[in-house]
C-alpha positions as CSV (number, residue, x, y, z in Angstrom):
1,X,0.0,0.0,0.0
2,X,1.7,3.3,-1.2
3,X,0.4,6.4,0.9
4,X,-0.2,9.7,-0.6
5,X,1.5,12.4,1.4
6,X,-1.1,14.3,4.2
7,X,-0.8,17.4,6.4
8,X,-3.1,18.5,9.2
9,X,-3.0,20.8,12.0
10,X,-3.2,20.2,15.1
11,X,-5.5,23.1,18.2
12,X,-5.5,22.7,22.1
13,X,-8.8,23.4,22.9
14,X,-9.0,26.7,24.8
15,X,-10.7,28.7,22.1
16,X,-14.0,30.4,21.7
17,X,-16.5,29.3,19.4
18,X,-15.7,31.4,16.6
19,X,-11.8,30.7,17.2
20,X,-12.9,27.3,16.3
21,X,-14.8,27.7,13.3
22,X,-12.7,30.6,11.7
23,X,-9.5,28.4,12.1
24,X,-11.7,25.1,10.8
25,X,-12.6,26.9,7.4
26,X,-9.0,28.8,7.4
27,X,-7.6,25.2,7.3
28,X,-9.9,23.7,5.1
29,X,-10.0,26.3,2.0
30,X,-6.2,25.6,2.3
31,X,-6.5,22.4,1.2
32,X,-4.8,20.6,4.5
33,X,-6.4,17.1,4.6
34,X,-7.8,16.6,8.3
35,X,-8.1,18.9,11.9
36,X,-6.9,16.7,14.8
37,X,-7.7,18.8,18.4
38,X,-6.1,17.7,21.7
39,X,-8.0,15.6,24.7
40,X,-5.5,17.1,27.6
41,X,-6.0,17.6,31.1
42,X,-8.0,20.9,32.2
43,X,-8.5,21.7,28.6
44,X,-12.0,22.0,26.9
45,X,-12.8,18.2,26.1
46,X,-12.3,17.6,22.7
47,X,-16.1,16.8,21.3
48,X,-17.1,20.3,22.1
49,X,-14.7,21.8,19.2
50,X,-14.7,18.8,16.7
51,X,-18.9,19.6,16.6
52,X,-18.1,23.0,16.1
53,X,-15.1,22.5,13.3
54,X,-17.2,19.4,11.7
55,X,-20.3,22.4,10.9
56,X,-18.4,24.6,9.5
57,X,-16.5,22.6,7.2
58,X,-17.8,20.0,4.0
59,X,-14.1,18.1,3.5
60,X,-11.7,17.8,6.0
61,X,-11.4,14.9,8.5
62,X,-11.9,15.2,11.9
63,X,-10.5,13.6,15.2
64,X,-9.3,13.9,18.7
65,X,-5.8,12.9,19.5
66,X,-6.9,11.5,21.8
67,X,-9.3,10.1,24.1
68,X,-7.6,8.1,27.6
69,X,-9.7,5.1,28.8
70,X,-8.6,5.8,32.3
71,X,-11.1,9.4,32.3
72,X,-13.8,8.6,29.4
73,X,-15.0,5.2,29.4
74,X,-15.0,4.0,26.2
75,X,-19.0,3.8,26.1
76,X,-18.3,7.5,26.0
77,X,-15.8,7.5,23.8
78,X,-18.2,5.2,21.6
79,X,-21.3,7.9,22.0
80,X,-18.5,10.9,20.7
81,X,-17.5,9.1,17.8
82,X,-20.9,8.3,16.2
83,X,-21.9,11.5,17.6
84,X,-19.0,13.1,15.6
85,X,-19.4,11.2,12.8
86,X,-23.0,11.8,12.0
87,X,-22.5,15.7,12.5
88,X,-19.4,15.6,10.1
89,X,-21.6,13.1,7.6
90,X,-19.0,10.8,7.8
91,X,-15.5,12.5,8.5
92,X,-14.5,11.2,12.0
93,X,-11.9,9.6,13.0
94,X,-10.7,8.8,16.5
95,X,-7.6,9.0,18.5
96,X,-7.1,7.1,21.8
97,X,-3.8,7.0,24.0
98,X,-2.6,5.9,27.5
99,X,-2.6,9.3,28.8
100,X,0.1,11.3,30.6
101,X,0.3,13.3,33.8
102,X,-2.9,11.2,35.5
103,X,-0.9,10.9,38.2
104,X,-1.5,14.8,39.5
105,X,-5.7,13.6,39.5
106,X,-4.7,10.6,41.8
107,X,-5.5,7.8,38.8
108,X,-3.1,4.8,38.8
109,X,-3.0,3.5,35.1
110,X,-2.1,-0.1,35.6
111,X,-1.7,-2.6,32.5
112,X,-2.5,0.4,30.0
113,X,-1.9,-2.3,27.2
114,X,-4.4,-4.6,27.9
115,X,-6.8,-1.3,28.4
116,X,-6.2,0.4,25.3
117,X,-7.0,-2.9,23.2
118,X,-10.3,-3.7,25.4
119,X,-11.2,0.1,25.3
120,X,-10.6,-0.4,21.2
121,X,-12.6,-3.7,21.7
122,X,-15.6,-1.8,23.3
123,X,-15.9,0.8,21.2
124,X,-15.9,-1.1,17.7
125,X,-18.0,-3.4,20.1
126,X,-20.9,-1.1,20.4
127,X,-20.5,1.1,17.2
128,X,-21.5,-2.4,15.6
129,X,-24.2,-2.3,17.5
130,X,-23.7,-6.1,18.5
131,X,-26.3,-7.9,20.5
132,X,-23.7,-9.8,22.5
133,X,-21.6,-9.5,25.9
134,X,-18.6,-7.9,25.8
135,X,-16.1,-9.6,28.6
136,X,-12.4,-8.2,29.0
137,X,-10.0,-8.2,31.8
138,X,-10.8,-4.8,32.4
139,X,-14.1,-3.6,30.6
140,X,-17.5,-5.4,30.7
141,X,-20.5,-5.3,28.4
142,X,-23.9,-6.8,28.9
143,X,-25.7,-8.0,26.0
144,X,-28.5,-5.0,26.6
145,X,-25.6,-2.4,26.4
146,X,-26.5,-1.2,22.5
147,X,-26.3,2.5,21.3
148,X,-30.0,3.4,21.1
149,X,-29.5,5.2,18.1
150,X,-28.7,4.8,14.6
151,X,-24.8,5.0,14.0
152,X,-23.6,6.7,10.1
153,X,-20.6,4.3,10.6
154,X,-19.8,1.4,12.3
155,X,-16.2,1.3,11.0
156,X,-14.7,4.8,12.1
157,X,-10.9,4.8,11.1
158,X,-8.2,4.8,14.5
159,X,-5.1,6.3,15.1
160,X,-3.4,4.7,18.2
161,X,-0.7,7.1,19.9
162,X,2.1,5.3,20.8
163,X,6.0,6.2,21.5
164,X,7.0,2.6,23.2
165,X,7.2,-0.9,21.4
166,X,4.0,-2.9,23.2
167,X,1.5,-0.3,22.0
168,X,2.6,0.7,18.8
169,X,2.4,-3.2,18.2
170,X,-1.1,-3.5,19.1
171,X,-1.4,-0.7,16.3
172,X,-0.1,-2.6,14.2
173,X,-2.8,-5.1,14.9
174,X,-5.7,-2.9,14.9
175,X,-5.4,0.5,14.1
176,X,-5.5,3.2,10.4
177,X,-2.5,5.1,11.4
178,X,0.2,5.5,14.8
179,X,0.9,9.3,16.1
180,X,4.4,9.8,17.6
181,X,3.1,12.7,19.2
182,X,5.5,15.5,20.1
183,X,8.3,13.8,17.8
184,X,9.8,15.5,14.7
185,X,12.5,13.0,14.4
186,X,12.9,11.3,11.0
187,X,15.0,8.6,12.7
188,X,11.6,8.1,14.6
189,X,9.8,7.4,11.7
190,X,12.1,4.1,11.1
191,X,12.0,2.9,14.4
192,X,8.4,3.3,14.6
193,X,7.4,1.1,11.5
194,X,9.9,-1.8,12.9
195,X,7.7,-1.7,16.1
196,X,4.1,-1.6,14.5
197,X,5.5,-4.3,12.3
198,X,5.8,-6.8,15.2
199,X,1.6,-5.9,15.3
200,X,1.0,-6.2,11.7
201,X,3.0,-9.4,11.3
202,X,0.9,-11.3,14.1
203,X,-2.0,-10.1,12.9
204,X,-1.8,-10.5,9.5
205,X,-1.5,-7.3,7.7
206,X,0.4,-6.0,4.6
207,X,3.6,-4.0,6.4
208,X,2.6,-0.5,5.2
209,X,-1.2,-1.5,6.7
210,X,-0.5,1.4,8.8
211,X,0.3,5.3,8.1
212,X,2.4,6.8,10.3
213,X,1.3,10.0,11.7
214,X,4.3,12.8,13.2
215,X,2.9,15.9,15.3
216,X,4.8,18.4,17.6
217,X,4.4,21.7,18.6
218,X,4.8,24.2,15.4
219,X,5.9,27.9,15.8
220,X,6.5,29.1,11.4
221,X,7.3,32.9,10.9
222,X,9.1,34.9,9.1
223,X,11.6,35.2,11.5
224,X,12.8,32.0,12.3
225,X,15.1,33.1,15.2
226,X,11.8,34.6,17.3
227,X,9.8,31.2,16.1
228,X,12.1,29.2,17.5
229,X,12.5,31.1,21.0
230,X,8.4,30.5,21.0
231,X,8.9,27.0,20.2
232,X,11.5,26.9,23.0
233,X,9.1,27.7,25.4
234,X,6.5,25.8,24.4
235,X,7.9,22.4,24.0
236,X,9.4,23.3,27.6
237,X,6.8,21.8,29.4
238,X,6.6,18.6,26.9
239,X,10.1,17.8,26.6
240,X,11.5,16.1,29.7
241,X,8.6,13.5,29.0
242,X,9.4,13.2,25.1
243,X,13.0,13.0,25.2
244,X,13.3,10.3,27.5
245,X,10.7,8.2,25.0
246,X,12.9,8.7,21.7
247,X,15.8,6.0,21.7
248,X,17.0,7.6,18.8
249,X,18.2,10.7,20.6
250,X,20.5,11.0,23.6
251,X,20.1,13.8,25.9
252,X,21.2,14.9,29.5
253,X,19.3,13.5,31.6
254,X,20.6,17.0,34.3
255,X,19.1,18.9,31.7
256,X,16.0,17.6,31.5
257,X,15.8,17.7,35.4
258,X,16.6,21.6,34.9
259,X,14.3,22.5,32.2
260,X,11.6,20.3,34.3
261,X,12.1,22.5,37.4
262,X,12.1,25.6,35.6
263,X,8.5,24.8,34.4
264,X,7.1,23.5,37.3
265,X,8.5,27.1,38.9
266,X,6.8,28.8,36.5
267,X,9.4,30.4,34.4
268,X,8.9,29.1,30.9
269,X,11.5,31.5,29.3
270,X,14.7,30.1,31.7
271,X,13.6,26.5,30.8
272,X,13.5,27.7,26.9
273,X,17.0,29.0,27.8
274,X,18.4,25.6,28.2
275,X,17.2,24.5,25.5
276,X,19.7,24.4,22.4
277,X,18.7,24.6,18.4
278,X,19.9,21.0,17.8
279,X,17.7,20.1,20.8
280,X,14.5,21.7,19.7
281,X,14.8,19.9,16.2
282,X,13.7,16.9,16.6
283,X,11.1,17.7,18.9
284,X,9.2,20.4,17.4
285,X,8.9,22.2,13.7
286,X,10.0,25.8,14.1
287,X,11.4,28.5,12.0
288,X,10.4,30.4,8.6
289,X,8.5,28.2,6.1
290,X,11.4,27.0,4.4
291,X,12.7,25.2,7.4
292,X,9.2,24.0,8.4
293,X,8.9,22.5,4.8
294,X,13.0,20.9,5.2
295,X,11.5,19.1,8.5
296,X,8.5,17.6,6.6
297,X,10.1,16.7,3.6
298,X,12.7,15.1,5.6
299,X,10.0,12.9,7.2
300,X,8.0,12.3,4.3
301,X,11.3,10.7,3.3
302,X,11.8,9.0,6.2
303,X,8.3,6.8,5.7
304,X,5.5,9.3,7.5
305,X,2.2,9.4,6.2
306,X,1.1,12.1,7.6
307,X,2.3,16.0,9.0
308,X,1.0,17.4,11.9
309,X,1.5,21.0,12.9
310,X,0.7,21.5,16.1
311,X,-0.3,24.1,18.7
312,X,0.4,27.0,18.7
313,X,1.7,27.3,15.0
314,X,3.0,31.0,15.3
315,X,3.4,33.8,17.2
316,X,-0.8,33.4,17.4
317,X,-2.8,30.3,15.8
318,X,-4.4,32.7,12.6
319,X,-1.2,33.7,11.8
320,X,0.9,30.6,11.9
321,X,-2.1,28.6,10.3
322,X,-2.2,31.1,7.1
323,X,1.4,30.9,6.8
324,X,0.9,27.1,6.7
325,X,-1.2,27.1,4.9
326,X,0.1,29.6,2.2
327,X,3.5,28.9,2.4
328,X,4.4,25.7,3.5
329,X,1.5,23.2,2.3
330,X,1.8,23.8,-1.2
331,X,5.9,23.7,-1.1
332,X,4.9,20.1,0.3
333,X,2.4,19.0,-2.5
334,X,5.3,19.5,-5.1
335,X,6.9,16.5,-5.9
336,X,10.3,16.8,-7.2
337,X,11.7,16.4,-10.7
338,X,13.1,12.8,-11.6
339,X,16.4,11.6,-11.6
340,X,15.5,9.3,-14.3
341,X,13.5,9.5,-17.6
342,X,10.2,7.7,-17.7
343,X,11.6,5.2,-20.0
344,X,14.2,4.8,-17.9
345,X,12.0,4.6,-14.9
346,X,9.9,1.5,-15.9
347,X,12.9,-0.4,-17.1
348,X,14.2,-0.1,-14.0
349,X,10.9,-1.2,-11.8
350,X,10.5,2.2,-10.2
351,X,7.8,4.7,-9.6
352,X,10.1,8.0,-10.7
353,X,8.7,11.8,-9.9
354,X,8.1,12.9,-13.5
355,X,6.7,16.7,-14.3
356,X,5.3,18.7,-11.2
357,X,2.8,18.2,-8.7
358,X,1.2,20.8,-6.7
359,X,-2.3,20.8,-4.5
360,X,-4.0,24.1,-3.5
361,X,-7.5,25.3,-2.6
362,X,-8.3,21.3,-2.4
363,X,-7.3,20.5,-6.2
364,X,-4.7,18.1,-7.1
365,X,-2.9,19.3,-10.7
366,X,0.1,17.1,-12.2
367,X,1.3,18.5,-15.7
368,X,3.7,15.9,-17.3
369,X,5.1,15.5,-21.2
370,X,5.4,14.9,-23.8
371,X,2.3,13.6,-25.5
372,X,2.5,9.6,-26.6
373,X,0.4,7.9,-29.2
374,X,-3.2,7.2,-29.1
375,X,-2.2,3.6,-28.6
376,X,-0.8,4.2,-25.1
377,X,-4.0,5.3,-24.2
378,X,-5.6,1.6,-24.5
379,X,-2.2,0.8,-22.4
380,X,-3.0,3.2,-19.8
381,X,-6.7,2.1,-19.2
382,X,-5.2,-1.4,-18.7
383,X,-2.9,-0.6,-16.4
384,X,-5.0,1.4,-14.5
385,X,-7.8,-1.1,-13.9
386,X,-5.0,-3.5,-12.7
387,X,-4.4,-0.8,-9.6
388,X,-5.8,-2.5,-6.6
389,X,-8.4,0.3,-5.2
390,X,-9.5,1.6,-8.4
391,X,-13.5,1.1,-8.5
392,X,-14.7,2.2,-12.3
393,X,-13.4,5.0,-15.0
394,X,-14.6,5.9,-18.5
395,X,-12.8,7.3,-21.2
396,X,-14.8,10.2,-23.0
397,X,-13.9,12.9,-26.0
398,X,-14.0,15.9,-24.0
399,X,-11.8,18.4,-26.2
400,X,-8.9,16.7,-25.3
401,X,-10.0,13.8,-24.4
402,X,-10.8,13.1,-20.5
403,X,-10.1,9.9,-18.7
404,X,-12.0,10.2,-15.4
405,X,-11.5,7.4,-12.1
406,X,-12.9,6.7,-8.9
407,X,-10.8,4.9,-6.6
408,X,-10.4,4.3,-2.5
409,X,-8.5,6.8,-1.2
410,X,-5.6,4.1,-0.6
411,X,-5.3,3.7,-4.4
412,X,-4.4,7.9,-4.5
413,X,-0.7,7.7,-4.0
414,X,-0.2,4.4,-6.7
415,X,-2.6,6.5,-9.7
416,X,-0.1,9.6,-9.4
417,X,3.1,7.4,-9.3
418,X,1.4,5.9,-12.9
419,X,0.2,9.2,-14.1
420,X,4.1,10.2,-13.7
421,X,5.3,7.7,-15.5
422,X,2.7,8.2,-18.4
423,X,3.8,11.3,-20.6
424,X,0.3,11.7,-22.8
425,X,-1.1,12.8,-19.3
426,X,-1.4,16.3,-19.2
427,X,-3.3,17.0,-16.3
428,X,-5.1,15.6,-13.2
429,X,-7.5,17.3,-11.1
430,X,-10.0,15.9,-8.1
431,X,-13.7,15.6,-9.2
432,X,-14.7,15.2,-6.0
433,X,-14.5,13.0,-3.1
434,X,-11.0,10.3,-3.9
435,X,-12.3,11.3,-7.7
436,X,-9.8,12.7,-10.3
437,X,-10.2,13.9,-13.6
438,X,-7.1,13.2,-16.0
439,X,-6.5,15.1,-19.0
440,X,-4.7,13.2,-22.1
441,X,-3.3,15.0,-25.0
442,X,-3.7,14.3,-28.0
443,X,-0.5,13.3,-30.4
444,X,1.2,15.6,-33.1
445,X,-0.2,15.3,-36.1
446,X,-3.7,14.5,-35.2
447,X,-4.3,10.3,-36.4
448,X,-6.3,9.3,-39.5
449,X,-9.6,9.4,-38.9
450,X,-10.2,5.8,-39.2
451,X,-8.0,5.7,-36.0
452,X,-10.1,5.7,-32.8
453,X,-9.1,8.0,-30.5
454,X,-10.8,7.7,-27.4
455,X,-12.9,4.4,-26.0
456,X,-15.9,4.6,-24.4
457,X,-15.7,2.3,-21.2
458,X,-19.4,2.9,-19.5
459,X,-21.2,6.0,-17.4
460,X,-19.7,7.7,-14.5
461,X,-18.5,6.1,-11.7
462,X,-20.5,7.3,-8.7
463,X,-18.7,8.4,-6.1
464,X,-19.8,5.7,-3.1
465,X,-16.6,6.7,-1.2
């Protein structure tokens, strides 16, 4: 399975209602491809903003990141997501996690394992609506415990956050994507898969079965020396927790104590102090857009599915979320030039870059050349119905000539690694939901006109996604 590239953004949820829905359609006109809102301790609970952000936009995903089964029950959690998901008409996703820093409310969480799987087990459980017990180790269902409501969904993709090697394997088992929250770290990204890969293996699964998902705190201005002081002092308070999780990166354990101490007195600029530029790196995205768009490109390279800026994004969320969203997101929907020629490309087995990508305002263009021979065209709708995901296309004479597909949203990422191997395409832009219109040129000169140029292969696809 071959993952397009996705970006979201990331809010803490101490905003007013407005903040919420500005920021929602902000990010969404953008073109980013899901809103993901906090569930931390003595912050607005996440459900409250997700309703808000789900009615003001048509598009975008939707999720908390994420819910604790140690202060929701998951026949809460349960009632939020289908709650969510009807409101959104089918955008929701959910996030659930151990939790952290339950020890200041007096909650023990003993074998957070086990309860993360049951909780996962109890909410598929009841969004199925299953007329059965539900018996864990830790969480119980009668057989008269059933949502009393109809549920849009009783599939609702997961995202599991994980850092340690237990977890991220039960992910690997059961969940749509892992967050390494609070990580920028490509070397993260490689040490993540091997663990979800212990998951996917036991249960089955292809090895790419799961996206990964990287999100830390964002600070992007023009200034890149004042973003990074913000960032400073707002991964502070996050980083004596995340730094002792990444294996990958070795830091003083003294200086963790001291930038600790400093927080918990209350003096967030002294612990940013101690905090070096090579330290902040791989723990948050901060500077001008161009170094925001080197970290993510350096994790898209590194195997993540998915970006995620977080909180607070710049020197104040509207500010950091335009520049985001006009400066770094469509530097990231570029794909590069190839090394190779197409020709050279397919001889050798591999999916090349060829012409330029670029995504904005929700449309997804790829221009590529030169223009082949009719006959290719016959050769391209073959190979394309052999692409797992790919549901129904029709070839029409629109001007041109217009090849239109419908495909799962998994099948994205393998159609644009064809299209850039396939120089007649001239263009691809999405119809609609996981829908894409490709333009294909005709040849120079124009074929005889006993030559067919374009084949009629049935109606429409609808879209059923």
């Amino acid at each position: 399975m071959v993952r397009r590239r996705e970006v979201s953004l990331a809010f803490q949820t101490n905003k007013t209602p407005a903040e919420y829905t500005t920021l929602a359609r902000q990010a969404e006109a953008t073109g980013f491809d899901a809103l993901t809102v906090y569930g931390d301790l003595m912050f607005q609970p996440p459900i409250g903003p997700l309703l808000l952000m789900a009615q003001a936009t048509t598009r975008i995903r939707l999720g908390a990141a994420g819910y604790n089964p140690y202060t929701l029950h998951p026949a809460e959690i349960a009632g939020q997501i289908a709650t969510l998901d009807a409101v959104s008409g089918g955008r929701a996703y959910w996030g659930i996690v151990r939790g952290a820093w339950l020890d200041s409310l007096g909650l023990a969480q003993p074998r957070p394992v086990t309860t993360v799987r049951e909780a996962i087990g109890v909410v598929r459980h009841l969004l199925a609506r299953r007329r059965a017990a539900f018996n864990g180790e830790i969480f119980h269902l009668s057989a008269h415990n059933i949502l009393q409501y109809d549920v849009r969904r009783a599939e609702v993709p997961l995202l599991i956050g994980a850092w340690g090697p237990r977890l991220a394997a039960v992910a690997g088992e059961l969940a749509d994507e892992v967050k390494i929250g609070g990580s920028a770290n490509p070397a993260m990204v490689s040490r993540m898969r091997e663990r979800i890969t212990v998951g996917t293996e036991r249960a089955g699964r292809a090895p790419d079965a799961v996206g990964i998902v990287v999100g830390a705190v964002t600070v992007v201005d023009e200034d890149g020396a004042v973003a990074r002081r913000k960032a400073k002092a707002e991964l502070a308070l996050y980083l004596p927790t995340v730094a002792a999780l990444d294996p990958t990166v070795a830091v003083d354990p003294e200086l963790l104590a001291r930038v600790r101490a400093a927080t918990e007195r209350g003096t967030p600029n002294e612990a940013a102090a101690l905090i070096s530029d090579s330290l902040l790196r791989p723990f948050a995205f901060a500077g001008t857009p161009a170094d925001i768009i080197t970290q993510a490109d350096e994790l898209f390279a590194a195997g993540a599915s998915r970006v995620e800026f977080g909180t607070p994004h710049g020197l104040s969320d509207a500010l950091g979320v335009r520049l985001l969203g006009e400066r770094v997101l469509p530097a990231l929907r570029v794909i590069p030039r190839p090394l190779f020629s197409p020709k050279e490309a397919v001889s050798k087995g591999r999916a090349i870059p060829y012409g330029v990508a670029s995504r904005t305002s929700g449309t997804y263009h790829l221009r590529v050349g030169p223009f082949m021979r009719y006959t290719d065209v016959g050769r391209f709708n073959t190979l394309l119905a052999a692409l797992p995901g790919v549901r129904g296309m029709y070839v029409r004479q629109f001007g041109q000539g217009m090849l239109e597909v419908t495909c799962d949203h998994n099948a994205i990422q393998p159609l644009v690694d064809l299209l850039r191997v396939m120089p007649m395409v001239t263009n691809v832009e999405e119809a609609g939901a996981y829908q894409f219109r490709v333009t294909i040129a005709p040849p120079a000169p124009p074929p005889s006109a006993s030559s067919p140029a374009f084949m009629e292969a049935g109606e429409p696809p609808k879209d059923d996604a």
